[in-house]
N, C-alpha and C positions, 0 to 999 in steps of 0.2 A: 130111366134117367130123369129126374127131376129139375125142373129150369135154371135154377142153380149150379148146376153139375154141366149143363149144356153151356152158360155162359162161359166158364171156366176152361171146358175143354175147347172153344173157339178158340180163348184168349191165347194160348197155349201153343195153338197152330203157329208157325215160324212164319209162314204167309204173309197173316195177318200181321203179326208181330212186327215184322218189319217194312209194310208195305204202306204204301200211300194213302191207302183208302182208309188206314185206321190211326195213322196220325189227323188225318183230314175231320175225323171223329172227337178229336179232344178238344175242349175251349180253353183259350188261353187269351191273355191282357194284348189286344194288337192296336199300333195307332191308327189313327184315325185319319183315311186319304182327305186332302183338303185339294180342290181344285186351284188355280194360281189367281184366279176371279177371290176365292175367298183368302187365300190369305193377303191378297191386297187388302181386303175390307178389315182384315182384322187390326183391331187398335189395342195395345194394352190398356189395363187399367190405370195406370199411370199417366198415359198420354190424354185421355179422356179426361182426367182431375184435371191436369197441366192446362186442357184446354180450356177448362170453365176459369180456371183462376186468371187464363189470358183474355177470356171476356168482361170478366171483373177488372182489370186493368185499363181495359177504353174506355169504362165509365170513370175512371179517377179523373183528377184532378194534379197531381205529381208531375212530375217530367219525367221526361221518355227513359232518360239514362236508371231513375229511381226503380221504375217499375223491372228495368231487364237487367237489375242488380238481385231484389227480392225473388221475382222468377227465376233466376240463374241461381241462384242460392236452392230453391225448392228441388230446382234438376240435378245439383250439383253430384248423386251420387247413384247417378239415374244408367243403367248401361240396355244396350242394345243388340241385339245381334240383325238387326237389317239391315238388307243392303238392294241396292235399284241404284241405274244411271239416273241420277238427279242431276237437273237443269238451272235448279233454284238461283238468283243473282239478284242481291241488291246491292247499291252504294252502300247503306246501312242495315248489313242486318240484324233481323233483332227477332226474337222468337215471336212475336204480335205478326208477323210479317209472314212466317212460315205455316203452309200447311201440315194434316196430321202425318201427310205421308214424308212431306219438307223434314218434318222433325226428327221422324223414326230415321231418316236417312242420316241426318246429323248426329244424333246421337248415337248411331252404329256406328259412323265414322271415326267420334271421339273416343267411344271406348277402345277402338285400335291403337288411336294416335295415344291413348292412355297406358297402351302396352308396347309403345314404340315401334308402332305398325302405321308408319303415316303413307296414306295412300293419295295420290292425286284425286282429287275431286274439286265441285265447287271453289272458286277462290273467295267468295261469301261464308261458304264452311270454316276457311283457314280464317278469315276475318271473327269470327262470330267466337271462336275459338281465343283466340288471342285478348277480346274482349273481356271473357270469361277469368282468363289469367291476370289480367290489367288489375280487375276488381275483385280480387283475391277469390274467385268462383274455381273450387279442385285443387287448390292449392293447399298448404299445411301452414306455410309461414310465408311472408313476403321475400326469404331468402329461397325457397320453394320456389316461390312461382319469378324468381328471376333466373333460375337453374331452367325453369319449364321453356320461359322465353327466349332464352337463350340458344337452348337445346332446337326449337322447333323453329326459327333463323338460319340457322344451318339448312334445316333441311328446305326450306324455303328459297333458298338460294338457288337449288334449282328447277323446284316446283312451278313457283309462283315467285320470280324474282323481281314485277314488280313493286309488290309489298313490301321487301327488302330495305329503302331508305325509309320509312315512315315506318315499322318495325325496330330500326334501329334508333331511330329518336325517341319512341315510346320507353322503350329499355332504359336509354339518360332519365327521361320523365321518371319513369319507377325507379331507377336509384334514389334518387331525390326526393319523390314525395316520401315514399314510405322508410327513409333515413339508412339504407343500406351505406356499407362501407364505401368511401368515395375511392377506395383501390379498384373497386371493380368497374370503373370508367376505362372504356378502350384508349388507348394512347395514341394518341394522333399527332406524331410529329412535326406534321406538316402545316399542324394549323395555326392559325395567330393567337389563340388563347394557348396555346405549349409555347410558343415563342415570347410570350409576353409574361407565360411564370416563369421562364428562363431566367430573362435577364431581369426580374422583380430580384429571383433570387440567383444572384449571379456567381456569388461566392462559392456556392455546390455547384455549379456546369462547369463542365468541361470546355478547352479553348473550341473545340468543333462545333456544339451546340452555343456557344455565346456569339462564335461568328453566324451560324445559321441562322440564329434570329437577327441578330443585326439586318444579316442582307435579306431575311424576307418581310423584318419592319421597316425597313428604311425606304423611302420616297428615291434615294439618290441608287441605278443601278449597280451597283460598285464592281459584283463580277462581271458585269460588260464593259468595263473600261479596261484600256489598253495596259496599265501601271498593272492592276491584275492577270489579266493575261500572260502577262509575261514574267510576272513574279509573285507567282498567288502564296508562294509560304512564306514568304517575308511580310505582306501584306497582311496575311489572315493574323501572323502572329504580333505584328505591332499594332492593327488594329482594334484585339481583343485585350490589349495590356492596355493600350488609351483607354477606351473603355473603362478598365479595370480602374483606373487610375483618378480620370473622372469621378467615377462611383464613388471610393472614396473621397475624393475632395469635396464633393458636394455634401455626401453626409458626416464631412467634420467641418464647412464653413457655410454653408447654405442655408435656408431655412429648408429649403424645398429637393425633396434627393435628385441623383440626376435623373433617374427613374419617370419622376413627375414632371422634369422639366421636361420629357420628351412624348409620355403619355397622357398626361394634366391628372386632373383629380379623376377619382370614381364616379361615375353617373349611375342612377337606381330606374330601372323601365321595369313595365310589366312583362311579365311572363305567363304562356298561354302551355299548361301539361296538358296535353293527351289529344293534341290537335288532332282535328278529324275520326278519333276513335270514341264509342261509345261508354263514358265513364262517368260512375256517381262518385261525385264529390261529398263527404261528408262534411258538415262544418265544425271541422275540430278545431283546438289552440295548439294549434300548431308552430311547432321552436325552430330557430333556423338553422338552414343546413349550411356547414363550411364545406364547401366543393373541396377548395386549397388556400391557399396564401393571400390569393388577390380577387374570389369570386363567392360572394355567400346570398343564399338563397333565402328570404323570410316571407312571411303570412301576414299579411295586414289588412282591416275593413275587407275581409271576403277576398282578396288578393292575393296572388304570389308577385312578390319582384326579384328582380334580379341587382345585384351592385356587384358589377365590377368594372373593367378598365373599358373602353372601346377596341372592340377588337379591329383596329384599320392601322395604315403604315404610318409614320410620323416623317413629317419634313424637317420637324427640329434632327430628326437621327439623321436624315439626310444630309443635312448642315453640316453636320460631324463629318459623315462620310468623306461629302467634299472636301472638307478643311482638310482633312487628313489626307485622301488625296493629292491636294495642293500641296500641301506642306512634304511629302514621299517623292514628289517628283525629282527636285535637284539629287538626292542619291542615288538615283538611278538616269544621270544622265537626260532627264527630259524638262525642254522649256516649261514654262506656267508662267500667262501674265495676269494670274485673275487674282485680285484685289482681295485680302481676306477681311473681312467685318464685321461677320457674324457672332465672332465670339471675343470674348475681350481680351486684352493683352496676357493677363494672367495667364486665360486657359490656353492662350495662343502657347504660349513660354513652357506650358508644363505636359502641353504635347510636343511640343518639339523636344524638349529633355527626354519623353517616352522615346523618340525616335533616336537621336544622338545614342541615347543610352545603349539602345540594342546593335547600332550598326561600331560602338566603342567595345560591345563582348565579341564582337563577331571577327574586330581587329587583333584584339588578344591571343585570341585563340593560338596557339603551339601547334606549329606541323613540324611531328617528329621526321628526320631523317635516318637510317642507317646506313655509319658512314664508312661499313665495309662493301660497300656496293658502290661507293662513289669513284673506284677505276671503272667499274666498266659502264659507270652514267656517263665518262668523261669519252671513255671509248665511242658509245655510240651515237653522244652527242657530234661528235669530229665528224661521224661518219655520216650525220643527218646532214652536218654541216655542208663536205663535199658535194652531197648530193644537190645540195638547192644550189650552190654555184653552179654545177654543173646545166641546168634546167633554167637559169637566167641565162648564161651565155647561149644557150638554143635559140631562147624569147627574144633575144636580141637581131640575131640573124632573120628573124621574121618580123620582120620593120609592118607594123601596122599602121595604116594611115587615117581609119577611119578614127573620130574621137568619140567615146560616149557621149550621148545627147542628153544631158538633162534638163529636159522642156520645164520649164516654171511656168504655173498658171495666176491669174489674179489672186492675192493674198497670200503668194509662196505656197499654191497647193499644189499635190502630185496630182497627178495626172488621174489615176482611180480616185481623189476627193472631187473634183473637179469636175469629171464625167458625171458622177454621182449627181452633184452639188445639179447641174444641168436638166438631168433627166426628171429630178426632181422638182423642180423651177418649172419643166415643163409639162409637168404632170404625166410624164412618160411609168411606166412600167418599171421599176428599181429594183423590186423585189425580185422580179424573174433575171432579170441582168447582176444583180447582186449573186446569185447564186450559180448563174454560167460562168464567173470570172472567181466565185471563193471566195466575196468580199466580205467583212463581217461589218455590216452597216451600224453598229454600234460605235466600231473604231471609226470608222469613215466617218460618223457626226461628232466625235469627238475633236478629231481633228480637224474639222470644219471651224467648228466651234470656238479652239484655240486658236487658231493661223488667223480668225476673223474677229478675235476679242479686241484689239489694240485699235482696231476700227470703230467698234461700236459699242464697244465696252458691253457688251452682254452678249451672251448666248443667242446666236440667230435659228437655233434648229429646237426642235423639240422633240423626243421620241419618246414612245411607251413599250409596255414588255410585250407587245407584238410587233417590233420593229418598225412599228408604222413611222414616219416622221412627216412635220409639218415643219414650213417657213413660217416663223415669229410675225404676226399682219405687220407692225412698225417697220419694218427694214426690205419690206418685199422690192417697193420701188428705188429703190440704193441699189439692191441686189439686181435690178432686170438693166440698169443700166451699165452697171459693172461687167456683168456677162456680157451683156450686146457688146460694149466694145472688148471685152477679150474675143468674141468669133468676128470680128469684123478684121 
């Protein structure tokens, strides 16, 4: 048997064939064990270039934002699969800043958050990240990367919530600079620029949002007065027709709309995009952006401004309130001795016509009867009737002798303005007593207010929208004599 014939019949042996010792025999491609010493050391090729072109960077001359726009741009399609607890934290971070291991941890992390894999780490990362998108770095379009900023806001909410407000202002910033459609502005109800395009354009709102802005432009509280309180849909609804009505009167005999008369002209200030984040500004010619109606954005000498209204409450609408007010009171039964003079006779006449007018539809109004039901309204009217005779002649038999007391205090005030009126004089504690007894201190200084006008011909209390209230310095000494002798 020749060696050939002997290697053959080994191979052949089942033993062999299947045993460890002769797979153990064959060479084949295996990887290569790396201890965790070296694959810490290891850097790709990539991060190595990165890092020379970050050292070329400290010797420029450019600014900070310039150079981690170009490097962000070179990284932009850069992915990762590293991962380690990183520590890394700056106020500003910027890739100059991070180490090679800082970086591989960064970019391992972004290529996740690039597959919608966002993981807790660093809040420097989610920073650094968000930069990136600012300055169109991984993005496709500027419609892109406000879908991106968007999208990672969310989840930030409850990562990292507090990057949340400065997040959401950056988003406004990039609507704006880069001219996306101003629909994609969150709506904010609540604030004084929706209340202020409201009634610009009053003729498209609804009565709920033209009363809404009123009461939260107006200087005057008006749903803290008593007239409302107790009669808010009558109020809201001749309110928002004065209003209405003014608006056009002004802009058919005015120069100036009523608009202007209550928020003045436009004023232009500067505007500061991307406060606190790191961003290169190109120096384009850049066209202005129309937010809405009443707010537009332009580029001037190296500048952004802003023109539009002030967004603060107005005393002129306040004016209104009151007059209106005043003028509401006698239909519903309530004194008023406050002097109206704010506004001239005209507009005085053509809000009271607003007012006349509505409580004239209200008198019209038809209440049907059906008058096959009217036997047995008459039936059970008799029957109501018997009964309250009967329930007086009871009340009679029970002779009461005591009479109610109705104690008047200085100025014809009840007894809760009074107390009030007191504790406050005395600097006592109102608030907590206001609230043991149910009292709504808004009404309480109102009525202070009026019961004490005829005296002093003005308003002696002053309150704000935390119920605080103050005595007017002029009248304090009137007032401390007044009281000493009502408790004497």
């Amino acid at each position: 048997m020749d060696t050939k014939e002997l290697i053959q019949f080994l191979l052949n042996q089942e033993k062999i064939k299947n045993g460890h010792e002769f797979d153990s025999m064959i060479f084949r491609d295996e990887p290569i064990l790396k201890t965790a010493r070296q694959v810490k050391n290891f850097t790709p090729k990539e991060i190595v270039e990165f890092r020379k072109q970050i050292r070329q960077s400290k010797l420029g001359k450019e600014s900070e934002a310039y150079y981690f726009y170009h490097l962000g741009k070179q990284m932009e399609n850069y992915e990762d699969d590293y991962f380690a607890i990183n520590a890394f934290f700056h106020p500003t971070p910027t890739y100059q800043r991070m180490t090679d291991e800082d970086l591989r941890c960064y970019f391992g992390w972004r290529t996740k958050v690039r597959k919608n894999q966002v993981e807790f780490s660093s809040i420097s990362f989610a920073y650094l990240y968000v930069y990136e998108l600012l300055n169109q770095i991984g993005v496709t379009s500027p419609l892109d990367g406000y879908q991106k900023l968007t999208s990672f806001l969310e989840v930030m909410t409850s990562l990292h919530q507090t990057m949340v407000p400065l997040l959401k202002n950056w988003i406004e910033d990039y609507i704006i600079y880069y001219h996306l459609d101003p629909s994609l502005f969150k709506k904010n109800e609540n604030s004084l620029s929706h209340h202020l395009l409201t009634l610009f354009e009053v003729s498209k709102a609804s009565e709920k949002q033209i009363f809404e802005a009123i009461e939260n432009l107006s200087t005057y509280p008006l749903k803290r007065t008593k007239i409302y309180q107790e009669h808010e849909k009558e109020v809201r609804q001749i309110i928002v027709k004065a209003y209405q009505v003014l608006d056009a009167h002004y802009a058919k005999k005015k120069r100036t709309s009523f608009f202007e008369k209550n928020f003045k002209k436009k004023i232009v200030r500067k505007v500061y995009f991307f406060k606190g984040a790191l961003f290169y500004f190109k120096d384009n010619d850049y066209q202005p952006y129309y937010k809405n109606a009443i707010t537009t954005y332009f580029y001037q000498n190296h500048q952004w401004y802003k023109e539009s209204y002030e967004e603060k409450k107005s005393k002129e609408l306040g004016y209104f309130c009151l007059t209106m007010e005043i003028l509401l009171k006698p239909y519903f039964q309530m004194e008023s001795n406050v002097i109206l003079s704010h506004f001239s006779q005209e507009i005085i006449k053509k809000l009271k016509q607003v007012i006349e007018s509505y409580f004239n539809v209200k008198r019209k109004k038809v209440i049907a009867i059906d008058t096959s039901q009217l036997a047995s309204i008459r039936k059970q009217a008799q029957k109501t009737f018997d009964q309250l005779i009967t329930e007086e002649e009871q009340k009679e038999e029970e002779v009461i002798e005591k009479k109610p007391q109705n104690e008047t205090f200085v100025f014809h005030l009840t007894k809760d303005a009074f107390t009030f009126l007191s504790l406050l004089f005395n600097h006592k504690d109102y608030h907590s007593y206001a609230k043991e007894k149910k009292w709504m201190i808004s009404l309480l200084v109102d009525e202070i207010n009026e019961k004490c006008f005829d005296t002093f011909q003005d308003n002696i209390l002053m309150i704000d929208d935390n119920d605080d209230v103050t005595i007017v310095e002029d009248y304090i000494k009137d007032l401390k004599g007044m009281l000493q002798h009502e408790n004497t």
